[in-house]
C-alpha positions in Angstrom: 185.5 66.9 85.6 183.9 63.6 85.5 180.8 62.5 87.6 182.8 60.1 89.6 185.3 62.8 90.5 182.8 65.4 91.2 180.7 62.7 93.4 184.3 63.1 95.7 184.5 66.8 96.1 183.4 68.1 99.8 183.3 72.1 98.6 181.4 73.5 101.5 178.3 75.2 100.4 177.0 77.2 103.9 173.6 78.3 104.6 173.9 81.2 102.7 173.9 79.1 99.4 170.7 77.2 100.5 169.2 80.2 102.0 169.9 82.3 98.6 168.5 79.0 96.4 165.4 78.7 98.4 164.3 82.5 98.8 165.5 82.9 94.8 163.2 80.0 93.8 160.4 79.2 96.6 158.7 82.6 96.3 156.3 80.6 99.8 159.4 80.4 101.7 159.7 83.9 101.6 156.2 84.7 102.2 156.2 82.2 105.4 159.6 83.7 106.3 161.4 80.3 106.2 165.4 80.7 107.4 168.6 78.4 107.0 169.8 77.7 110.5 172.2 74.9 109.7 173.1 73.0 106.6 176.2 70.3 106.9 176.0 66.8 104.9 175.2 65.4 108.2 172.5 68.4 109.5 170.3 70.6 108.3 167.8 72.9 109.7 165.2 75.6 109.0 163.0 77.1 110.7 160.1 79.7 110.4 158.2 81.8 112.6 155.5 81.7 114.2 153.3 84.4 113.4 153.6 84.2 109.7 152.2 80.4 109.6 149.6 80.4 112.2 146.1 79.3 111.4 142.2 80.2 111.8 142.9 77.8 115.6 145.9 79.9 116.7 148.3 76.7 116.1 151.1 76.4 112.7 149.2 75.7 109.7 149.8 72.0 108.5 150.8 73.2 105.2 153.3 75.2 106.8 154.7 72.3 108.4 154.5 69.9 105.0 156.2 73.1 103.1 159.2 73.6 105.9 159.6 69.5 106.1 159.7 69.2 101.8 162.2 72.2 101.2 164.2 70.7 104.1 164.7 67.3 101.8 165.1 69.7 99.0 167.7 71.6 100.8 169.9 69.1 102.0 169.5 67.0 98.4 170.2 70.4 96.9 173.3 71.3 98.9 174.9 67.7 98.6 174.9 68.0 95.1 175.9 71.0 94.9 179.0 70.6 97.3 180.3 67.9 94.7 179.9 70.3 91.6 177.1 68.3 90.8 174.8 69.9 88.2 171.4 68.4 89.0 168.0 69.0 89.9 166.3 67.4 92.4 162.6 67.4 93.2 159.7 65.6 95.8 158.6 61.6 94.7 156.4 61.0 97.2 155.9 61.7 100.9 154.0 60.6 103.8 153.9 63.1 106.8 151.9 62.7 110.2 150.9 65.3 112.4 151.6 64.8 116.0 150.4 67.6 118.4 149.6 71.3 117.0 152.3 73.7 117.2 152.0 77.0 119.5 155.0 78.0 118.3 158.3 78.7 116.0 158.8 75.8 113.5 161.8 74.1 113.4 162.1 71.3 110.8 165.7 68.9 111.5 166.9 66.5 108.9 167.5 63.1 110.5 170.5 62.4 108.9 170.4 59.4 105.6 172.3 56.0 106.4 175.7 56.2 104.6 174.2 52.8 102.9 171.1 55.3 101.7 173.3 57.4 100.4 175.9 55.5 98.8 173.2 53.9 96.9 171.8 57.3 95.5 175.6 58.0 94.9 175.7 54.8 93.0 172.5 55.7 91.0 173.8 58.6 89.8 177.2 57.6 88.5 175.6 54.6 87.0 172.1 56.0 85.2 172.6 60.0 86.0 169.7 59.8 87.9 168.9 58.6 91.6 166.4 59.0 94.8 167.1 59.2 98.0 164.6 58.6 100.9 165.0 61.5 103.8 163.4 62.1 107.0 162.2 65.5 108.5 160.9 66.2 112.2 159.2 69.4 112.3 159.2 70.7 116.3 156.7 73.3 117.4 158.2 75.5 119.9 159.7 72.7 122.0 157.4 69.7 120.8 158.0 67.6 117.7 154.6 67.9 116.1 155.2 66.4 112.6 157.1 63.8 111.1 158.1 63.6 107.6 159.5 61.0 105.0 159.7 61.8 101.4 161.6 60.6 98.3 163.7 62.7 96.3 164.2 62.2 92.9 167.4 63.6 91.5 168.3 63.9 87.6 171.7 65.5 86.4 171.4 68.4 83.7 
């Protein structure tokens, strides 16, 4: 199957692939008891609970947030690919992430969806050079309040 074709393919991959992927291969996300809730080219969420990422203040850890935000890029770059019978790995550029308000409670990190320019472009970059980035957004909500906000670069390179 060629690139182009594969880039075409919709094969659903459901939040038990991701949620198999990241527990096989983040041994953290385990650890801070990170969970798929939703994964769609269009939405993705994961959450983690409280308790396990709470720090020495009694509010979510910040690392906890920046790790929840990161494998939620990771995720939905992941599960696009994947969907398309893409063989690729992709992996964090660079990210910024600001802190908001401190969390009292379970963390719930939502994708905010990439432009359909976005990621025609990354589609684009990887027919063309086999490699690509794509910029993704992340809002981490404590409880009921959005206490971080993340933007990170992925960098994608097919095997």
């Amino acid at each position: 199957m060629s690139l182009a074709t594969a880039l075409k393919d919709e094969a659903p991959y459901d939040t038990q692939y991701l949620r198999r992927r990241i527990h096989d291969e983040f041994p953290l996300a385990r650890h801070i008891g990170i969970e798929v809730e939703l994964a769609a080219d269009d939405r993705l969420v994961l959450s983690a609970p409280f308790e396990l990422n709470t720090n020495h203040n009694g509010t979510a850890f910040g690392g906890s947030q920046f790790c929840i935000a990161v494998l939620t890029g990771w995720a939905w770059a992941t599960r696009y690919l994947a969907a398309r019978q893409v063989a690729a790995d992709a992996v964090i550029q660079e990210s910024t992430i600001r802190y908001l308000a401190p969390a009292y409670g379970p963390l719930r990190a939502i994708l905010q969806p990439p432009t359909p320019a976005g990621v025609e472009k990354f589609r684009r970059m990887l027919r063309r050079a086999g490699r690509g980035r794509i910029r993704l957004n992340v809002e981490v909500h404590g409880g009921t309040t959005l206490v971080t906000q993340f933007h990170g670069v992925f960098a994608v390179s097919i095997r």
